[in-house]
C-alpha positions in Angstrom: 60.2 -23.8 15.2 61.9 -24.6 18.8 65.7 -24.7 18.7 67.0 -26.8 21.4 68.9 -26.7 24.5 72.9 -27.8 23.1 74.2 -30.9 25.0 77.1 -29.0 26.3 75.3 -26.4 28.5 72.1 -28.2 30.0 74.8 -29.5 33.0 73.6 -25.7 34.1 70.2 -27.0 34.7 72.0 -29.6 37.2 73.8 -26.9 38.8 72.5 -24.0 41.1 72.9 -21.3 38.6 70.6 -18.4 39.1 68.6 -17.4 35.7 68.2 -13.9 35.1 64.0 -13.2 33.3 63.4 -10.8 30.9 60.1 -10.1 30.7 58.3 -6.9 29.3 56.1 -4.3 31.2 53.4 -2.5 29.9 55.1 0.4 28.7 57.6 -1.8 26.6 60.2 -1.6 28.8 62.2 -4.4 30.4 62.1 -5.9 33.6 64.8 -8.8 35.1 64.1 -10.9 37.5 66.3 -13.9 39.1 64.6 -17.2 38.7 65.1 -20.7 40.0 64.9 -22.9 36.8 64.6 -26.3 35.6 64.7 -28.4 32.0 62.4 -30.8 31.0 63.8 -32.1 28.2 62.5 -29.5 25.6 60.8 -26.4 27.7 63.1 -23.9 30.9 60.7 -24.4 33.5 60.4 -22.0 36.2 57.4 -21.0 39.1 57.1 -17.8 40.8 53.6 -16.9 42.5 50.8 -14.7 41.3 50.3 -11.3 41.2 53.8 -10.6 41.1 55.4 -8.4 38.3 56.7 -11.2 36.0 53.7 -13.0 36.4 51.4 -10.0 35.3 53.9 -9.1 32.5 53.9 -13.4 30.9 50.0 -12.7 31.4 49.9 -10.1 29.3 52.8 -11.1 26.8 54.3 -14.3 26.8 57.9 -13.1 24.9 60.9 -13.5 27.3 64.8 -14.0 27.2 66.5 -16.0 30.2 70.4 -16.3 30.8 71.6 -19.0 33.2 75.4 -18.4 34.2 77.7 -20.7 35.7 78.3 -20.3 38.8 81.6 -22.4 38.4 82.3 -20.1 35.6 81.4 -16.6 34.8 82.2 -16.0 30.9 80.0 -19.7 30.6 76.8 -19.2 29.9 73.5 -19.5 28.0 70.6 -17.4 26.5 67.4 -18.3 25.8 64.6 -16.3 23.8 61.8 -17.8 23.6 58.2 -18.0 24.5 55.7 -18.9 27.4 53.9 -22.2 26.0 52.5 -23.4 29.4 51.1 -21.6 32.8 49.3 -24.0 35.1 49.0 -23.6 38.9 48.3 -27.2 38.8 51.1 -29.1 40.5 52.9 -25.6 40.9 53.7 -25.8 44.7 55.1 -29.0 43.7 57.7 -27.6 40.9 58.8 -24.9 43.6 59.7 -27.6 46.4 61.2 -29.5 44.1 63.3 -26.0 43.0 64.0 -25.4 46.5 65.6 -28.7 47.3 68.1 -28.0 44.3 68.6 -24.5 45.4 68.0 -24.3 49.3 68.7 -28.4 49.6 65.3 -27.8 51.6 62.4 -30.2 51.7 59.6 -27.1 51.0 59.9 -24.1 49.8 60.6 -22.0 52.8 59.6 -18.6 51.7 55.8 -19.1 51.1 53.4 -16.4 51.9 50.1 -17.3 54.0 47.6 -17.1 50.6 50.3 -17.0 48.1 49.0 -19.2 44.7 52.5 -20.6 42.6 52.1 -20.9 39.3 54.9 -22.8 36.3 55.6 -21.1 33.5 57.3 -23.2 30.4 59.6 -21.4 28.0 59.5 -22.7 24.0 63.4 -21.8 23.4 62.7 -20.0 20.2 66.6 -18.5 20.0 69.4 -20.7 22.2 73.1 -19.3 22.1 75.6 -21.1 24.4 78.7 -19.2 25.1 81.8 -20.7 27.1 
């Protein structure tokens, strides 16, 4: 069953607060990444392009933990464990110009490689604990 996303932490979605992705490699061990991210009303949305090493890991398992801190206030935060329910490439580029106007306040994402294929990833929250 999903737990949801409390009322008084989903301003941090508003905000530019930087996620920090857990995903896991194929050894077991953990790898962090940070992530742009978005809510849309039930699923974290995020988008990073293919091939890279959080995209190979969600390939292969889809379990993953995400902490979004305020950057108004440090000792404010939330976690998220969960699990990928969605990856699409359709509408991807999309998502990440739509990140990088909340992030960048840029029209397109300004950082896309000559080839590169974005992809969305939705997180299930399976675990939510706010803090702060």
């Amino acid at each position: 069953m999903a737990a949801t996303i409390p009322e008084s932490h989903r301003d941090l979605f508003e905000k530019k607060a930087f996620a920090h992705l857990a995903t896991l490699m194929p050894d077991g061990s953990p790898q962090v990444n940070p992530v742009w991210v978005d809510f849309d009303g039930t699923h974290v949305v995020f988008n990073t392009a293919r091939g890279r090493w959080k995209d190979k890991n969600l390939q292969r398992d889809g379990r993953v933990a995400i902490e979004i801190l305020d950057p108004d206030n440090p000792y404010r935060y939330l976690q998220v464990r969960g699990k990928i329910v969605d990856i699409t490439e359709v509408g991807a580029d999309d998502v990440i110009d739509k990140l990088a106007k909340k992030y960048l306040d840029a029209d397109k994402y300004p950082f896309r490689q000559p080839g590169e294929v974005r992809v969305t990833y939705k997180i299930e929250p399976a675990s939510v604990n706010a803090h702060g």
